[in-house]
N, C-alpha and C positions, 0 to 999 in steps of 0.2 A: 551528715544527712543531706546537706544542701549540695555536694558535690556529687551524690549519688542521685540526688533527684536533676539535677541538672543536665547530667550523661543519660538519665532514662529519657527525658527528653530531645536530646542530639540524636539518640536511638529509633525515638518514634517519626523523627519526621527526618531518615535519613538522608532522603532522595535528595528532598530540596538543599541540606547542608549540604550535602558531595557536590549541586551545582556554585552556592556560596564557596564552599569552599576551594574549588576549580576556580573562579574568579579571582581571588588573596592571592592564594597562587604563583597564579601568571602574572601578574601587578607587584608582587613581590621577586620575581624573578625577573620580570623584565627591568626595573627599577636597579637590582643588583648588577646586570648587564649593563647598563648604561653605566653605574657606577664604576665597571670593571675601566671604562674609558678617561670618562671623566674623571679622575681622581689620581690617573696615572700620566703622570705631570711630563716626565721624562718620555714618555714611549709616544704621546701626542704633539708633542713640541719636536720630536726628532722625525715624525710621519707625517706633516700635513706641512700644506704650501698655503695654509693663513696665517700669515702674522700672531694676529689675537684669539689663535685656538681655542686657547687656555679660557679665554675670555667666554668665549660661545660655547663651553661646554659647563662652565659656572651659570649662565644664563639658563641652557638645555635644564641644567639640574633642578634650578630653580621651577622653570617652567614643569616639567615631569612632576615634580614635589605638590606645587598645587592640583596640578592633574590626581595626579595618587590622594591627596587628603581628602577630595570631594568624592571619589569613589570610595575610598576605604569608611566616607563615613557612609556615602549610600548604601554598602553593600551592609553596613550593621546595621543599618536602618531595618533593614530588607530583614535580617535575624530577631529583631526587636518584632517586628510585623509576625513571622513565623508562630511567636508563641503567645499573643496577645490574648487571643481566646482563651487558651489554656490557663495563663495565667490570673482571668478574669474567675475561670472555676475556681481556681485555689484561693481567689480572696472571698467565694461566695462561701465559701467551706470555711471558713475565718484565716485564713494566713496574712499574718500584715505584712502590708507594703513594703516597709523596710526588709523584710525577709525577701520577700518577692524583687524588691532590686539589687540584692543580694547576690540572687540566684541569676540573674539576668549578668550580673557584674562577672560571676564566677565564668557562665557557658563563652561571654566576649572574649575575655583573656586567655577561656581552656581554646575557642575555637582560632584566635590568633596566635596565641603558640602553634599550635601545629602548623596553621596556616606559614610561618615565619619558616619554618625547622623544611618543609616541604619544596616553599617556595627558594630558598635559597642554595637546597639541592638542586633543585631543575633549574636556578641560575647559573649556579657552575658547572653543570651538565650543558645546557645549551651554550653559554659562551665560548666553552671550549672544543663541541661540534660543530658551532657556527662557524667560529674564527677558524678552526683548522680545515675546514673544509672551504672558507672564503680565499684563506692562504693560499690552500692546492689551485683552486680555481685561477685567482690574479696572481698564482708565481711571487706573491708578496713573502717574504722570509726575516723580515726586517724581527729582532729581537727587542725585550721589554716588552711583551703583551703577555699577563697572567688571568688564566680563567678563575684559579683560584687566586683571589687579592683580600689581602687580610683587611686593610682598612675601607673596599667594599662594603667585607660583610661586616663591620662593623661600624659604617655609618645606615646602611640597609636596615639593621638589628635594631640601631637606637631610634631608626626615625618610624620604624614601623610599630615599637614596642609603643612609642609616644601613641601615635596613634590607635592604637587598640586601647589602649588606660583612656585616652580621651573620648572613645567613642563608648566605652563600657560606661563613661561617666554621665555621656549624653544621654544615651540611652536611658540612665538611672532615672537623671534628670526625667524624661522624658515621658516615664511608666510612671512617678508619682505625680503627675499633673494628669495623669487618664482616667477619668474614672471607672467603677466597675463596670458598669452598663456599656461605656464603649470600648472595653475589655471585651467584654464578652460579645458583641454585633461588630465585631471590626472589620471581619468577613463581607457583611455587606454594606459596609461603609463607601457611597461612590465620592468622587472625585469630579470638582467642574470648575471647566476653563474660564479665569477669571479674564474677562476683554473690555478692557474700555477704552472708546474709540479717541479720545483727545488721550492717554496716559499712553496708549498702544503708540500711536501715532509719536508720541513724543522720543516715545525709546526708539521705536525703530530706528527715526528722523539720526537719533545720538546715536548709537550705533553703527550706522553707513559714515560718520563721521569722526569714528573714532579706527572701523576696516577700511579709510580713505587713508587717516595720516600714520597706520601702517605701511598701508604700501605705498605712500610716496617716502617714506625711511626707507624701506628696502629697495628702488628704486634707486636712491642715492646714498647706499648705504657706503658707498666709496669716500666718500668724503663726510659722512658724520660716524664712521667708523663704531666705536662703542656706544654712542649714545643713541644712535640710530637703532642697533641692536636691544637698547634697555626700553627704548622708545615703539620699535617695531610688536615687543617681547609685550606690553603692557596693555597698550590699542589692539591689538588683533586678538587676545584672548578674550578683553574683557569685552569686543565689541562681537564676538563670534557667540561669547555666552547670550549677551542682550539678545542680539538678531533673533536668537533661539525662541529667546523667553516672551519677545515682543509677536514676531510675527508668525511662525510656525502654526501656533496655536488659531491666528487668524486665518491663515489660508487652510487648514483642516476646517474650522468653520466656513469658509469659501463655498468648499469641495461640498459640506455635508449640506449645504442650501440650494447646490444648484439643482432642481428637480429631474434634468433632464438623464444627470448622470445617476445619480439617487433611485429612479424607478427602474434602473437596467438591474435584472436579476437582485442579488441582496447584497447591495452596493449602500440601501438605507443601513445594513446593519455592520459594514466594514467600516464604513465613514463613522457611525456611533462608537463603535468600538473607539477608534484613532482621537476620538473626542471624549470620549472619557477616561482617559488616560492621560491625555495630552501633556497635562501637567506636569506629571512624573516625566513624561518622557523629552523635556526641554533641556533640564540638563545633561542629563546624560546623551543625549543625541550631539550638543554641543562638545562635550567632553570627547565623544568618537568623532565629531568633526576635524578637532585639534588633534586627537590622535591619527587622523587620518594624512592633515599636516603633515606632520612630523615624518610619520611612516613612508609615504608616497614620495614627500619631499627630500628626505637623507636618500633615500634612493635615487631618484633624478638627479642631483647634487653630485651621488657618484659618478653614475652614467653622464652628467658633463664634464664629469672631470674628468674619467678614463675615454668619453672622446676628446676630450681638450689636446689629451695626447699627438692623435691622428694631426688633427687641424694644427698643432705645434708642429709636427714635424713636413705635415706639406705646407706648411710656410716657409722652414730651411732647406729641403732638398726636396724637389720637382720628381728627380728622377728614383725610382725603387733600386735601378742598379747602373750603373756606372762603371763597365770592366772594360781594359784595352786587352785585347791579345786575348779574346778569354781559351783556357786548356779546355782538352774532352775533358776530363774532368767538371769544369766550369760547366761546357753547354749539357751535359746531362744532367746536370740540376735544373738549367735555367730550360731546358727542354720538359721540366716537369710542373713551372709555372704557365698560369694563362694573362697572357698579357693585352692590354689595352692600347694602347702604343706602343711602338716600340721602331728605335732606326741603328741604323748601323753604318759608321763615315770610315772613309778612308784615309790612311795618310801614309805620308812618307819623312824621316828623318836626318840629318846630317849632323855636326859639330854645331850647328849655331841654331836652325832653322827647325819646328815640325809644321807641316807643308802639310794644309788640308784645301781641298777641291772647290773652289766657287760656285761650278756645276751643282753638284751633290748638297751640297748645303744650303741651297737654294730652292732646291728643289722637294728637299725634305727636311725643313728647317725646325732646327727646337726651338724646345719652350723656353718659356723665361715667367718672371714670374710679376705676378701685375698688384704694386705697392700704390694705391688712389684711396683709399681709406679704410675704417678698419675691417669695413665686411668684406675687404677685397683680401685681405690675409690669407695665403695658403690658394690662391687662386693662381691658373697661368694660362697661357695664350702664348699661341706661335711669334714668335720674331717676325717684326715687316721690316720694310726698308730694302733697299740693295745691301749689296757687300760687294765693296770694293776690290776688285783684283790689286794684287800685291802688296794689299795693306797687312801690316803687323798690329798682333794685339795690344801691343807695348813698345814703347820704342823710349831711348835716352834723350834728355832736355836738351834742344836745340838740333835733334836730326833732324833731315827731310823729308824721312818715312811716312808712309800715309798710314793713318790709324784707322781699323776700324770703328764703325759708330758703336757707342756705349751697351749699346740695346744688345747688339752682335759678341760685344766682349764679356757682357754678361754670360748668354749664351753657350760662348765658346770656355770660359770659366769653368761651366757645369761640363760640358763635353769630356774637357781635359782636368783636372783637379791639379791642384800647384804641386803635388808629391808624386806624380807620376812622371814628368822629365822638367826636374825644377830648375835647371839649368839652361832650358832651350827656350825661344820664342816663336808665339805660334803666327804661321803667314801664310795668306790665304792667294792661292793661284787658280789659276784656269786651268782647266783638261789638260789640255794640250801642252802645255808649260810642266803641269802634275809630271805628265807622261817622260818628260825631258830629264827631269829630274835622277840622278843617281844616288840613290839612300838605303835606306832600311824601311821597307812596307810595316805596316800595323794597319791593325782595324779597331772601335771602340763601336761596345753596344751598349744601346741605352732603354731605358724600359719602366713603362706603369701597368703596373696588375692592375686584376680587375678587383682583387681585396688584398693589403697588405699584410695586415694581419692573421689573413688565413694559410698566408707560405712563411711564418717566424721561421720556422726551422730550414728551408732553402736559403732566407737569407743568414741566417747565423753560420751556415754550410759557406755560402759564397763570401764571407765577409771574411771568416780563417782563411779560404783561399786566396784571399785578395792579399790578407797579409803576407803570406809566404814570399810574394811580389817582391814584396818593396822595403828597404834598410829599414829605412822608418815608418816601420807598421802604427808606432801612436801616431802618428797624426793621419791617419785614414779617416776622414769623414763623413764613411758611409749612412745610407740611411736608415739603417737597421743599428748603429751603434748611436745616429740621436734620437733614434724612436726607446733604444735602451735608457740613455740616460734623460728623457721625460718620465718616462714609467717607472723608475728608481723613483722618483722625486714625486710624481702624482696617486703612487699605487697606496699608501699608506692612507690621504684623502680619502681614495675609492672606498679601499679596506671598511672605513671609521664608516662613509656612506650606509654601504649595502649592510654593513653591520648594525646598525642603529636603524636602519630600514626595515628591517626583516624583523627587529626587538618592538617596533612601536604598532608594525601590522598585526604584531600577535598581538599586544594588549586591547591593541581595538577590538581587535574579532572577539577577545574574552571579553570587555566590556558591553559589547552589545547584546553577543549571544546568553550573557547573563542577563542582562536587561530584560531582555525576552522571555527567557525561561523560567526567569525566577517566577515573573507572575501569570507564567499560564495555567499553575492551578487555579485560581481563581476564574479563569475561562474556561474552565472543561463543564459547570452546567448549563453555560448559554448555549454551548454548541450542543450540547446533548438535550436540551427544549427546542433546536430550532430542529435538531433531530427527527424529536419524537412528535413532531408537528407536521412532518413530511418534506421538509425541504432535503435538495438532493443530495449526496455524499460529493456530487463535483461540484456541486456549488458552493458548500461548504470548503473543500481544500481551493479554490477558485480566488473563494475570501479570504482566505489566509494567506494566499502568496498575491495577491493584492496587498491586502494592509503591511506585513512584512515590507514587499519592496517599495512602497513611500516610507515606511522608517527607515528604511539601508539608504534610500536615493535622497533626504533632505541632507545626510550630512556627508554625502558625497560630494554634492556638489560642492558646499561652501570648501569643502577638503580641498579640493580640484582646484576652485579659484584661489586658495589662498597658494595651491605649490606651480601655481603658474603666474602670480603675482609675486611672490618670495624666491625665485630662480632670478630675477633682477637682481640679488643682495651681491653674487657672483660674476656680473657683468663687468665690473671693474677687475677682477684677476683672468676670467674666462675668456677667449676670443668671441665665442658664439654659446651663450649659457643653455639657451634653446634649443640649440644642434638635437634633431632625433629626441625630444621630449616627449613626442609620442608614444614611445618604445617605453618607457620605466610607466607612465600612463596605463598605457595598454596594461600591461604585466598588473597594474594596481585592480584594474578593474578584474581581470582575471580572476585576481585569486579575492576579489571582493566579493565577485558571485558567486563561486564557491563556496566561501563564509556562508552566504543568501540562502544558497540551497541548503544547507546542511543544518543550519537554524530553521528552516520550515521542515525539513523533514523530521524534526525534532522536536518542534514543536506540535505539528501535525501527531506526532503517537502520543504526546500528551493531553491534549484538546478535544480529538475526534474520536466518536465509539467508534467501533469497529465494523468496518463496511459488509454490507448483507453479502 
């Protein structure tokens, strides 16, 4: 009898389960996805260029875990709320209480099973869309990554099962300390921001000084290595929740005193709104703060490390290509790149000597590459100096030969590579002397695009070519085979990035847009009094993407500071963590307003009658 009155219940008030239950979910499924990583010891430990992976995905876990307990219990909070009225009828009717938390116990466990059995399908559905489609994307093929992993889903199982038994029991808890009267008025039960100005002031105060000695952890998270991370992990969560619960609530009361902003159209009643609510909405706004961390953050992380790439490799080789003699073959390729630079020398050879022009190199002098500290990495600049006529690049202990300057034999290094005539030495003459000369002519071209990445396949083209050249094709070390072996080594990082990027964006969006929606039944008769009083249908949706975007914009920002404060944790492995941080940014906010929109248009068909 109790299990059939509790499913007529899940029946009456469908709408709202199906959005509780979209929220379990995704929170269950992204939780599984993270798992898929985390827990797969082998496949992270042979993909990532951190040391203590292993370390930071224990941590992630940890961190993700409390995130998931305080929603999983909000959201049954939010199910207890559902039937409080109703269950207030059934004790006016005589049902006792014990029955009544019964039935509250039964609907928890019926509504997380499914929620479990749901969520851990569309876990193994998206991890294994995400990832195979992140693979296709980054050319990543590295083996050990299972979308379906057995002890995933069963630490997912046991730690979410825990949780629904705990929250069916709070709940219970919960119903028999209610009484019937506010059983049955729960509905209009308000909510008010509790502020006091020396208690307010205190947390804030702790708080800014518990998200200060996070970031100075991550900061120097090079040298306090794990404890930095346990340390980072502790201070920023629990100082991002305070900030929420201290100040938030203040500055909504700011907003709703200032008169000036208040009497602009019904701005008094968006600001009351965002104030009577406020309460509820501290932690959970905190909560999507930190997921917004996470999210924005693994993403950026990526994107420094698949451009770390770039910056590694114009740190070792200047030039994108480097061919002597090149074939039609060669220049109809290289006829298909656009290049930024680019020179082409001349020489001639004999049995001992390759004889390049002092004119011509002079005249159009390479790069070289400029070692002053570390922001100068991957940086170059023209050759100065003179260059010696007749001087050799090398010469044996105790000849008379003039050497060229260092700066030049750098240079000339890059021009000629030790595998292309490793036998001869190279010596710089004048026109005139060139012209005298009886040898073998060559020419070498040299060259930067204007993106290197966007001709991979000309140079994977020119690189076969190149080896056809020469006896000893391994040791060619062009810069298409160490832009290769960066990306072997950084692609699995990216991978775990954009992967775990794309898993926390989604639980944000379902944590807020639940947030939202859960309680806009409760809003649909203020808007329809202020309706039927005559205010306008645009002034009404006006106020609703008003209030909406200060709820999206308080936990964006702290999002934002915290993944532009936490890209320092990488500065010690990264050349430049910040390189184009703008760009994974950008992308965050993007698809954050998206989110924006798509929660007021959703909320808006729930809240507003229908326009004349």
């Amino acid at each position: 009898m109790l299990f059939k009155l509790s499913m007529s219940g899940l029946k009456s008030k469908l709408k709202d389960y199906i959005v509780l239950l979209a929220g379990l979910v995704m929170s269950i499924s992204i939780f599984y996805m993270f798992q898929t990583l985390a827990l797969n010891k082998a496949f992270i430990e042979a993909n990532s260029v951190i040391d203590s992976i292993q370390f930071v995905f224990h941590a992630g876990s940890f961190l993700l875990a409390i995130i998931t307990f305080f929603y999983i219990l909000y959201a049954n909070s939010f199910l207890l709320s559902l039937r409080q009225k109703e269950f207030g009828m059934y004790m006016m009717l005589g049902a006792k209480k014990q029955k009544i938390t019964s039935l509250m116990f039964i609907e928890t466990i019926v509504l997380g099973f499914i929620s479990l059995l749901l969520g851990m399908t569309l876990g193994v559905g998206l991890a294994q869309g995400i990832g195979q489609l992140l693979m296709k994307q980054l050319e990543f093929t590295a083996g050990g990554y299972h979308a379906f992993y057995l002890p995933s889903i069963a630490v997912t199982g046991v730690f979410f099962l825990f949780l629904f038994i705990l929250s069916a029991i709070l709940n219970g808890i919960k119903l028999s300390r209610i009484t019937v009267l506010q059983l049955v008025h729960s509905d209009i039960q308000t909510e008010h921001a509790v502020i006091k100005g020396k208690r307010t002031a205190f947390i804030a105060f702790f708080s800014i000084i518990l998200l200060a000695i996070g970031y100075a952890a991550m900061v120097n998270m090079g040298d306090l290595k794990e404890i930095g991370i346990i340390l980072a992990l502790v201070t920023i969560t629990s100082g991002t929740y305070l900030i929420f619960m201290s100040l938030l609530p203040l500055i909504i009361k700011k907003m709703k005193g200032n008169k000036k902003r208040t009497e602009k159209g019904i701005n008094v009643f968006t600001f009351a709104q965002l104030n009577f609510r406020i309460n509820s909405l501290t932690k959970i706004l905190a909560t999507v703060a930190m997921l917004v961390a996470l999210g924005a953050g693994a993403i950026s992380a990526g994107m420094a490390f698949k451009n770390n790439i770039m910056l590694m490799v114009n740190g070792f080789e200047i030039y994108d290509i480097v061919t002597h003699n090149p074939t039609a073959e060669e220049k109809d390729t290289l006829a298909k790149i656009t290049f930024n630079e680019k020179d082409e020398y001349h020489y001639k050879t004999d049995d001992q000597f390759v004889y390049y022009i002092k004119e011509e190199l002079e005249k159009n002098r390479p790069f070289i590459q400029v070692y002053t500290d570390k922001g100068s990495f991957g940086k170059h600049e023209r050759v100065s100096g003179e260059l010696p006529a007749d001087a050799v690049a090398y010469a044996e202990q105790g000849s008379d030969q003039i050497l060229v300057p260092d700066s030049w034999a750098h240079a000339l290094s890059t021009i000629q590579p030790y595998y292309v005539y490793p036998d001869h030495t190279i010596k710089i003459v004048e026109q005139k002397k060139y012209d005298e000369i009886q040898g073998k002519e060559g020419n070498v071209f040299i060259g930067i695009s204007d993106d290197f990445e966007a001709h991979k396949e000309e140079w994977k083209k020119l690189d076969l070519l190149q080896q056809s050249k020469y006896d000893h094709a391994e040791s060619i070390n062009s810069k298409y085979r160490s832009y290769q072996e960066f990306y072997g080594v950084a692609s699995g990082t990216v991978f775990m990035g954009f992967f775990l990027g794309i898993a926390f964006l989604a639980m944000m969006a379902s944590c807020l847009m639940f947030k939202i929606l859960s309680g806009a039944s409760k809003d649909i008769n203020r808007y329809q009094m202020l309706r039927k009083i005559g205010v306008r249908y645009s002034l009404l949706t006006k106020s609703i993407y008003k209030e909406l975007f200060l709820v999206f914009l308080f936990p964006a920002i702290i999002g934002i500071v915290h993944v532009l404060a936490g890209m320092n944790m990488f500065s010690f492995i990264l050349i430049d963590p910040y390189f184009r941080v703008w760009l994974p940014i950008c992308i965050f906010i993007f698809i954050y307003a998206v989110y924006y929109m798509i929660t007021v248009q959703l909320y808006k068909g729930i809240v507003l009658p229908k326009a004349d």
